[in-house]
C-alpha positions in Angstrom: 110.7 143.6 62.7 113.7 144.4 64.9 115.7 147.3 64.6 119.3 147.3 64.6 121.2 149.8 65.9 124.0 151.6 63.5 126.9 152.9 64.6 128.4 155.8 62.6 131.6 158.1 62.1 130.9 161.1 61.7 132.8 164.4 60.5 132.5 168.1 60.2 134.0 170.9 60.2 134.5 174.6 60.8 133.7 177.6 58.7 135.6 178.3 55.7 138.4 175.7 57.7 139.5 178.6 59.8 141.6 176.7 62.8 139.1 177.6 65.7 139.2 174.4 67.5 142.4 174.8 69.7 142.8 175.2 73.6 139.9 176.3 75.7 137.6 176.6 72.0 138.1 172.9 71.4 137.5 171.9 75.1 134.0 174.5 74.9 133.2 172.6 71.8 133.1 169.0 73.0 131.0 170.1 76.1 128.6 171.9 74.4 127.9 168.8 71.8 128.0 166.6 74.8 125.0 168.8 76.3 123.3 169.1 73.5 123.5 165.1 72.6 122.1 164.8 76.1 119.2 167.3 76.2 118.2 165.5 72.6 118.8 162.0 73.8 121.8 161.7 71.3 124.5 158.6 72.2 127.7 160.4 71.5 130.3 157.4 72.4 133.3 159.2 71.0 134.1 162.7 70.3 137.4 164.5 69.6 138.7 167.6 67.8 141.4 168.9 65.7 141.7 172.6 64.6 139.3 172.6 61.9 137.3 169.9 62.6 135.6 167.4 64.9 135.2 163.5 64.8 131.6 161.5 66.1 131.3 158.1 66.8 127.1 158.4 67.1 124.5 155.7 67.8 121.6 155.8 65.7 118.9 154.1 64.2 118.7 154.9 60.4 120.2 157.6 58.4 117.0 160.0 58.9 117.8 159.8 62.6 121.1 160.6 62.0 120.4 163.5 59.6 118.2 164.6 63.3 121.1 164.4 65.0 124.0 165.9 63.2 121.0 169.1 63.1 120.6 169.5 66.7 124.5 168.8 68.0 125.8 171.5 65.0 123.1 173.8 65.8 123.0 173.8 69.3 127.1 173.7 69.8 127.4 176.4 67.0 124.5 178.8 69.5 126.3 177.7 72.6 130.2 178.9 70.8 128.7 181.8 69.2 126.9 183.1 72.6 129.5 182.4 75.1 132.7 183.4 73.0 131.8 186.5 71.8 134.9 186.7 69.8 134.5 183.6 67.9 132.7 185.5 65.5 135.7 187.7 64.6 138.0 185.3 64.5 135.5 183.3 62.0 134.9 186.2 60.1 131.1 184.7 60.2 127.8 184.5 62.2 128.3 180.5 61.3 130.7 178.0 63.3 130.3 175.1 61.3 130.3 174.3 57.4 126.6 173.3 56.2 127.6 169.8 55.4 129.1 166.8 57.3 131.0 163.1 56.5 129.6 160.6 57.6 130.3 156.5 56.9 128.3 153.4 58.9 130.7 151.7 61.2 130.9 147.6 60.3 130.2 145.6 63.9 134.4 144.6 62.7 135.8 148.0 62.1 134.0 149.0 65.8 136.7 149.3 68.0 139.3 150.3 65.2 136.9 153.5 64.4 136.9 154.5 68.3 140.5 154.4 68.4 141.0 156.4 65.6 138.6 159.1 66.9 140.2 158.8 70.7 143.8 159.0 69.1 143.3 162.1 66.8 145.6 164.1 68.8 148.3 161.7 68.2 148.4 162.4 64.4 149.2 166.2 64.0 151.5 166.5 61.2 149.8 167.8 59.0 148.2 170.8 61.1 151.8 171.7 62.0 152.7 175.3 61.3 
């Protein structure tokens, strides 16, 4: 039987929705999942922030693998954050960076390249995270 890859978008975000992703936090953020995708042989093909929360486009083969995968890019991002921002965990007000859970919704082979430009173009839509 031949497996078919699955392409998913995936969401999560940060603990208690505290707006922790901006400036050099969000830019820390997306190298430290793109290091850990890569140590774990995770295919990140799109990632992007917003204050409270990030958006994956991730390859995978079932939702089990998935499940794998959101585990080890939360956990290892969240240890990498944590350790090299010492005040992170202040401004949290919490040893955790992440909320426990994460969205997540398969990608149809048509809604492909709609999906990655949502994700690329997050920045584009901030009215509702205006202050």
């Amino acid at each position: 039987m031949e497996s078919r890859v699955l392409y998913y978008h995936v969401w999560f975000k940060t603990r208690r929705r505290k707006w922790l992703l901006l400036g050099d936090i969000a830019n820390a953020a997306k190298i430290a999942i793109a290091e850990a995708a890569q140590r774990h042989a995770v295919r990140v093909l799109e990632c992007e922030t917003m204050v409270d929360h990030v958006h994956l486009l991730v390859e995978a083969e079932n939702a089990t693998d998935l499940s794998r995968m959101m585990h080890v890019l939360k956990g290892a991002s969240a240890r990498y954050l944590l350790e090299s921002i010492p005040d992170i965990r202040m401004d949290a007000g919490t040893n955790h960076f992440w909320q426990k859970r994460y969205g997540a919704k398969l990608v149809e082979p048509a809604a492909f390249a709609n999906v990655r430009h949502y994700i690329r173009t997050q920045k584009e839509r901030p009215a509702k995270y205006a202050r």
